[in-house]
C-alpha distance (Angstrom), angle and dihedral (degrees) to the residues before:
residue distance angle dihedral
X1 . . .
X2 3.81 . .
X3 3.87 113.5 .
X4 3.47 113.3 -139.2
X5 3.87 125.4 -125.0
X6 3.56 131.3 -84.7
X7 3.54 96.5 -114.6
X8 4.25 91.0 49.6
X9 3.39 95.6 47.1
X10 3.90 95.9 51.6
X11 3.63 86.1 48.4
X12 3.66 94.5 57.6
X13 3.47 100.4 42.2
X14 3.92 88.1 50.2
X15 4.14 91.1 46.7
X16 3.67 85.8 49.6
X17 4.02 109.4 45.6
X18 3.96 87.3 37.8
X19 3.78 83.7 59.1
X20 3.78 96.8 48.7
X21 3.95 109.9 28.8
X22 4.00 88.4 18.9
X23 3.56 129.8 -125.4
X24 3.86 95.0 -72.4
X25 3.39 88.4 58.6
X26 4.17 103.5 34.1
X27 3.90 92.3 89.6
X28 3.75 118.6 -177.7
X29 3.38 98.6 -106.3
X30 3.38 100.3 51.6
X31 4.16 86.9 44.3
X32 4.11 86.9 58.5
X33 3.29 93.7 49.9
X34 4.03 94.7 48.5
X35 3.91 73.7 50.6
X36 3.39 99.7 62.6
X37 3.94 88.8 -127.4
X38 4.01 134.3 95.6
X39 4.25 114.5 -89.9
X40 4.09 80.3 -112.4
X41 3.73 89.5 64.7
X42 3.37 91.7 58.4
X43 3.26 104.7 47.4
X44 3.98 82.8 56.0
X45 4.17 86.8 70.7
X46 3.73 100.0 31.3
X47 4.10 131.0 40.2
X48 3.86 91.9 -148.3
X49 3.62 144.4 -1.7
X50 4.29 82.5 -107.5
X51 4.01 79.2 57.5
X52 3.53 94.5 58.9
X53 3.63 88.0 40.9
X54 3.65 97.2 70.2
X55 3.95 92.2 34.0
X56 3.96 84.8 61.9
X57 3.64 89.4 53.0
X58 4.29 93.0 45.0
X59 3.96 86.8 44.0
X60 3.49 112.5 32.2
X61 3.92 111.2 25.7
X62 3.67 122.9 56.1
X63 3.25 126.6 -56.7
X64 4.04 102.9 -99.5
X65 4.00 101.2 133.6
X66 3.72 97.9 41.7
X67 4.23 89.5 47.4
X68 4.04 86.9 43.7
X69 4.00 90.6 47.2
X70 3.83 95.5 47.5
X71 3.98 95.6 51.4
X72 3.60 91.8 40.5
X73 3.80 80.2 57.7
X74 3.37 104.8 48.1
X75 3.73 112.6 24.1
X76 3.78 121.9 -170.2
X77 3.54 93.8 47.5
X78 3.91 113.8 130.8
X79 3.83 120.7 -10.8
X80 4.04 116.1 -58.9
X81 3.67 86.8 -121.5
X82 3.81 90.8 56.6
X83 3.70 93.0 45.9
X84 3.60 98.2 48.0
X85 3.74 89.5 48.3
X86 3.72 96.3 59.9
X87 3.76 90.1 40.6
X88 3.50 87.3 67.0
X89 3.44 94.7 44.3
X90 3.58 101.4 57.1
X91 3.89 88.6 38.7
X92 3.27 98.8 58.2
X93 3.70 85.7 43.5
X94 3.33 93.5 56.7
X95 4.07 102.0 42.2
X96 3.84 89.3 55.0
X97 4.14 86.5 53.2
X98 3.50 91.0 38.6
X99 3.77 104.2 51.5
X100 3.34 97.1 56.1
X101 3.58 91.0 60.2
X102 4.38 98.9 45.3
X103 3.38 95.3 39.1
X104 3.59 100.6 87.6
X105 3.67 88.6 62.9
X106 3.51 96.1 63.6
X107 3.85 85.7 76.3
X108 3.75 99.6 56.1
X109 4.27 106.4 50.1
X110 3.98 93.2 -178.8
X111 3.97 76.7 51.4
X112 3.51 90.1 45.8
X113 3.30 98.7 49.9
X114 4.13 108.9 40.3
X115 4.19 76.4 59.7
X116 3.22 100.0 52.9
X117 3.81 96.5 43.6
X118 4.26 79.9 56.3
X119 3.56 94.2 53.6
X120 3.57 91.8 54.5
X121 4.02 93.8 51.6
X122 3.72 89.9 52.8
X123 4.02 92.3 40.6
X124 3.62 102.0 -115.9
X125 4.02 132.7 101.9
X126 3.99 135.6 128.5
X127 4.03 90.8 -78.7
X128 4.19 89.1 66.8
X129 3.69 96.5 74.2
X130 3.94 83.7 57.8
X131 3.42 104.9 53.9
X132 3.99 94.8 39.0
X133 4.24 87.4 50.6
X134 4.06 74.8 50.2
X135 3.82 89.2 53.0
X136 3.29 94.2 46.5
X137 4.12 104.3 49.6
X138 4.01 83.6 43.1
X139 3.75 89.8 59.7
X140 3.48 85.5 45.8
X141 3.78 93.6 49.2
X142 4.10 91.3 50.1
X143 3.95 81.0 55.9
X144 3.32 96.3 59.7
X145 3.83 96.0 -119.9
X146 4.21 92.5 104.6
X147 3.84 118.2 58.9
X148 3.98 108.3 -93.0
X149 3.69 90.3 -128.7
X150 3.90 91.3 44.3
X151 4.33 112.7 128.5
X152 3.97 93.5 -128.3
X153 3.80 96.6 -173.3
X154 3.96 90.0 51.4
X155 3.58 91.7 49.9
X156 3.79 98.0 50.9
X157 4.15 92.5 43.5
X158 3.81 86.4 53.0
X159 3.74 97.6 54.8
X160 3.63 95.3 41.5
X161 3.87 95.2 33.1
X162 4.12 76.2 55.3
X163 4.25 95.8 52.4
X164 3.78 89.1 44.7
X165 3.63 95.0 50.8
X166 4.06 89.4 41.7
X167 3.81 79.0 65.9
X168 3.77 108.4 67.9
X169 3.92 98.8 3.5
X170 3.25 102.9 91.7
X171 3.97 109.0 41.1
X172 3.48 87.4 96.2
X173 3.99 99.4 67.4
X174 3.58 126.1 104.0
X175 3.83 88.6 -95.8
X176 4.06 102.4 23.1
X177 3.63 89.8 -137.9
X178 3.67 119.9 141.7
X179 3.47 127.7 -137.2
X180 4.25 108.6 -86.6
X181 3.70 104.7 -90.6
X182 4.08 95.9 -129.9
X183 3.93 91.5 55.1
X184 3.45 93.9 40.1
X185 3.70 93.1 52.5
X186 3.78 92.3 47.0
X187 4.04 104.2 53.9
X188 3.99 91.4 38.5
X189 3.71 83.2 55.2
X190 3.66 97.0 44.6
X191 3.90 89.4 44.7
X192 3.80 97.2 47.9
X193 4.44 81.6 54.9
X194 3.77 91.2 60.1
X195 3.73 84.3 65.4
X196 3.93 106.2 44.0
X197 3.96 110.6 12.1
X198 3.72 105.0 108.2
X199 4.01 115.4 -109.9
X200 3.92 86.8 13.7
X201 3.66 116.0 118.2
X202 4.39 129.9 -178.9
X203 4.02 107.0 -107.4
X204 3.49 116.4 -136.8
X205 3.96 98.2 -133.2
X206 4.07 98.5 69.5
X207 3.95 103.4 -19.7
X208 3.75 85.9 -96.1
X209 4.01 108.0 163.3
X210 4.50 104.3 -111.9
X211 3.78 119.3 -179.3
């Protein structure tokens, strides 16, 4: 039997203890030795356990970043309504992956905050998706295919403030089901056109999008 790499196995160990013990919890030692390698090994592939963090979430969650980074690219690709669509697909994907994972450090604020001050030195953090979803509706906008007065920023934190809230949100109903992701994805993305396709405007009767 094939053993895997270094790299692969430290990644799996990581995506798996952060989802049971939770990230505050998943230290690096105990990640290495889940690994089936020394803590010194690790540290060979990754700079810090916040490193490794964010490589879980590029590597092992759905693709969100990569899909936010390529439209923002190259805008015009595909119809807005398409693109928006499986945005919110992959979001919400990710933010019910994701929050597992974080949540744990909502308990500990010193925690909280010594990781979030080394997501910021290594230019990552939960704010990014934001801002490049911003990116990307802005290059829309300069290519005519988002309303010229549309608020780009708002847009983007309301789909992916929807997603994350998708995640946890609903736990608490009778059945704790959440809403099927491919519906979801569709009428948040059809609702968030209303508001910045060009010559679309919100009816009245329903919300429904009308020329």
């Amino acid at each position: 039997m094939e053993t895997k790499p270094a790299r692969v196995r430290i990644l799996d160990a990581a995506h798996e203890l952060m989802l049971t013990v939770g990230l505050a919890r998943a230290t690096t030692k105990e990640i290495a030795r889940a690994a089936g390698c020394s803590e010194a090994a690790l540290y060979k592939y990754f700079d810090s356990k916040e490193d490794l963090f964010v490589q879980v979430l590029t590597e092992r969650l759905p693709r969100l970043t990569p899909l936010l980074s390529s439209l923002a690219a190259e805008p015009g690709q595909g119809t807005l309504e398409e693109n928006l669509t499986e945005i919110a697909r992959q979001a919400a994907l990710f933010y019910e992956q994701s929050f597992p994972i974080a949540a744990s450090l909502f308990a500990e604020t010193q925690l909280k905050r010594r990781h979030d001050d080394a997501l910021r030195k290594i230019g990552a953090g939960p704010h990014m998706p934001i801002e490049t979803l911003d990116a990307y509706l802005r290059a829309e906008r300069a290519a005519g295919r988002v309303r010229a007065d549309a608020d780009t920023f708002a847009a983007a934190s309301l789909l992916l403030g929807a997603c994350a809230h998708r995640a946890f949100a609903y736990d608490a109903t009778e059945s704790g089901t959440r809403p099927l992701v491919d519906d979801f994805a569709v009428r948040l993305a059809r609702t968030l056109l209303g508001g910045i396709a060009p010559g679309i405007s919100v009816a009245q009767d329903g919300g429904r999008p009308r020329p």
